[in-house]
N, C-alpha and C positions, 0 to 999 in steps of 0.2 A: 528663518533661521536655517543655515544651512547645515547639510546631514553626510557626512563620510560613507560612505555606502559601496555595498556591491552588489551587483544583481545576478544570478546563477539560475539559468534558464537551458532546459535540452534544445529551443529553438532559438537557435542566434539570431535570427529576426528580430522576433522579440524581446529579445533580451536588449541587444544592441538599440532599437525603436525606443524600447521604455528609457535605455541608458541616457539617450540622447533628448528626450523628454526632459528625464529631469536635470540634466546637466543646463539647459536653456531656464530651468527655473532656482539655478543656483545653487545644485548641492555637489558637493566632490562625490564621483562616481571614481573608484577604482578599476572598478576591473567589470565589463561584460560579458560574459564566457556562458558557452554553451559547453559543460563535458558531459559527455554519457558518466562518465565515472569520475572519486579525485575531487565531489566536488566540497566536499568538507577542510580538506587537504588546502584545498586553493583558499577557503573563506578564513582557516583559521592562518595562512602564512600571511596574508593582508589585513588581519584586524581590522575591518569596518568595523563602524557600530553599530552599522544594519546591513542586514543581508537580507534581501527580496528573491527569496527561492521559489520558484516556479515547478507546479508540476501538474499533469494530465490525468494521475492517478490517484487523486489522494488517501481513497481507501483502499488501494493496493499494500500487500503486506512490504516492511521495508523499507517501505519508500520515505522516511523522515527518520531513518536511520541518520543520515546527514547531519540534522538539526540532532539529535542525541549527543554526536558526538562530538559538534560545535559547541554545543551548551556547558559539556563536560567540560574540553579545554582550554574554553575562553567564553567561558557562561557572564562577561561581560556585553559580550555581541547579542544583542537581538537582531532574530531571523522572524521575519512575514514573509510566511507563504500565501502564494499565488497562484490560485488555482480556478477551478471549475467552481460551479453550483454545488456545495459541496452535501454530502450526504451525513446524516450526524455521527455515520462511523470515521469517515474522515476527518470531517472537522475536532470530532477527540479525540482523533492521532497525533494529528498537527498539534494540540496543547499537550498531550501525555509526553510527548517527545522534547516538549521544551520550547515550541514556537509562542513566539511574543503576539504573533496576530493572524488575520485568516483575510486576504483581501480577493474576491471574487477578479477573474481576468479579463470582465467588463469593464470592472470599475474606471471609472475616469482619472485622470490623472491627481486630481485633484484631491480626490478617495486615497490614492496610494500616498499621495504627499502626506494626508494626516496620518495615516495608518504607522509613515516612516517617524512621523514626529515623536507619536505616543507611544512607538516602541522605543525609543530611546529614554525617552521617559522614564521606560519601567511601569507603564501601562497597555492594559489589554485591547489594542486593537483591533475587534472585530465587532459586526453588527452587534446587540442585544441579542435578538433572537437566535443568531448561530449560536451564541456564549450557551443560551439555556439548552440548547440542543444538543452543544457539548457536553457539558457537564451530567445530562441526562442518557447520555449515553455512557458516560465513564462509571455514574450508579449502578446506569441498572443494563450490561453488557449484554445477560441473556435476556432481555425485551425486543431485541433482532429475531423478527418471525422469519426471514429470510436464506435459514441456514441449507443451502443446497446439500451438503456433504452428509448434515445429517436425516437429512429427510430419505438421499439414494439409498443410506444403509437400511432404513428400515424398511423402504426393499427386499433386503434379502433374505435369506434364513440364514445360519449362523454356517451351515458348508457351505455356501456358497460366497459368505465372507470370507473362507481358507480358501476356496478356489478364486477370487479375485485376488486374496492379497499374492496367492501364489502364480497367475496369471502376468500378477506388476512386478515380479522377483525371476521373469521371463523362461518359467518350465515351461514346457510342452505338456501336452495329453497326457503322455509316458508318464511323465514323472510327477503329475501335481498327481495321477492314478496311483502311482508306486509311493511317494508319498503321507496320499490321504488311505489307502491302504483298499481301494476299488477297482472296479473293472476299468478299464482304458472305455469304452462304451460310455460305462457312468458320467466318467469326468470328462468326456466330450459333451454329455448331455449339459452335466454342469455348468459346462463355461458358454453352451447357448442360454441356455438359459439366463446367466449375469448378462449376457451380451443384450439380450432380449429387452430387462426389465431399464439397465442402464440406459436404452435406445440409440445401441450406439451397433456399428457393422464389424468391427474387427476387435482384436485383445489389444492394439494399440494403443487405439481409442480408449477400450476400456482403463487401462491404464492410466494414461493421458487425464482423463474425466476425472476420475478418483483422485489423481494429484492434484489438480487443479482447484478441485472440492473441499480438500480437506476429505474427501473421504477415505482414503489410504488409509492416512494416519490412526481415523477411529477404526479404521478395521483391523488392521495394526495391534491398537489395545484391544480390543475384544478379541481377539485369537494369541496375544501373549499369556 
């Protein structure tokens, strides 16, 4: 049964490779497009009625922002996403976000054929075991022992929480000193000391790392 579709990949390779896959086994392919960006834009102006969205990150924050706001304006298209081995924070992003199915970038062709059928459907297209993975993570969010961001804060002591967060809001010695209401000494001591425990060589870094972490943020709320 043949399937109107489009496939939305950051590697045209790929993208194009699978396009032409399933074109040889008979389904209307619209459109193979690699955008960095746009690519919601693109899948909602062509209404397929499946979209095979591709991505390298799947528990990256964001990243199925796409699929939200396909779902929203034409929540008649099912999107299967295409991804890696996915991690069970991923894999319940892709369904919180509205994806119809989860097909690993191994899979065989033959995998993604059924995955395109049963999303059309209106059926969930992914392994069993990823489903229960998902759903066990969408319960139980804080069961991630792996929270980086908040493990560096408790690291600190609570000045040295006002000297990172004012390290990433880019004062100098002078002024996180003039600020925090210290000797310029102190708060050089200070900010080795963050540098130190963070294991990182510069305030960049420091910075950098805390963004990255999520730990800004909670340091952030504990000194508002």
């Amino acid at each position: 049964m043949s399937v109107r579709l489009m496939v939305v990949d950051d590697h045209r390779l790929l993208a194009e490779a699978l396009a032409s896959a399933l074109k040889l086994r008979g389904h209307r392919v619209l459109a193979a497009a690699a955008p960095s960006g746009g690519a919601a834009e693109l899948v909602i102006s062509r209404a397929p009625e499946v979209c095979l969205l591709g991505t390298a990150t799947p528990a990256e924050p964001g990243v199925f922002d796409p699929v939200v706001r396909i779902k929203r304006e034409k929540p008649q298209i099912a999107v299967v996403v295409l991804g890696p081995v996915p991690s069970p924070r991923g894999i319940a992003s892709a369904f919180a976000a509205g994806a119809s199915g989860y097909v690993r970038h191994d899979e065989r062709i033959e995998g993604v054929e059924r995955a395109m059928v049963k999303a059309r459907a209106g059926e969930s297209a992914v392994a069993p075991q990823l489903l229960t993975q998902s759903f066990a993570e969408l319960l139980n969010p804080a069961a991630e022992p792996d929270d980086e961001g908040a493990r560096l804060l408790q690291m600190l002591t609570p000045r040295e929480v006002e000297v990172l967060v004012r390290v990433a809001e880019g004062e100098d010695t002078r002024l996180i000193a003039a600020g925090m209401g210290i000797a310029p000494s102190t708060a050089r001591t200070h900010v080795q000391r963050v540098l130190m425990k963070l294991g990182v060589g510069s305030r960049l870094e420091a910075a950098a790392l805390a963004a990255r972490t999520g730990l800004l943020d909670r340091a952030g709320g504990a000194t508002g």
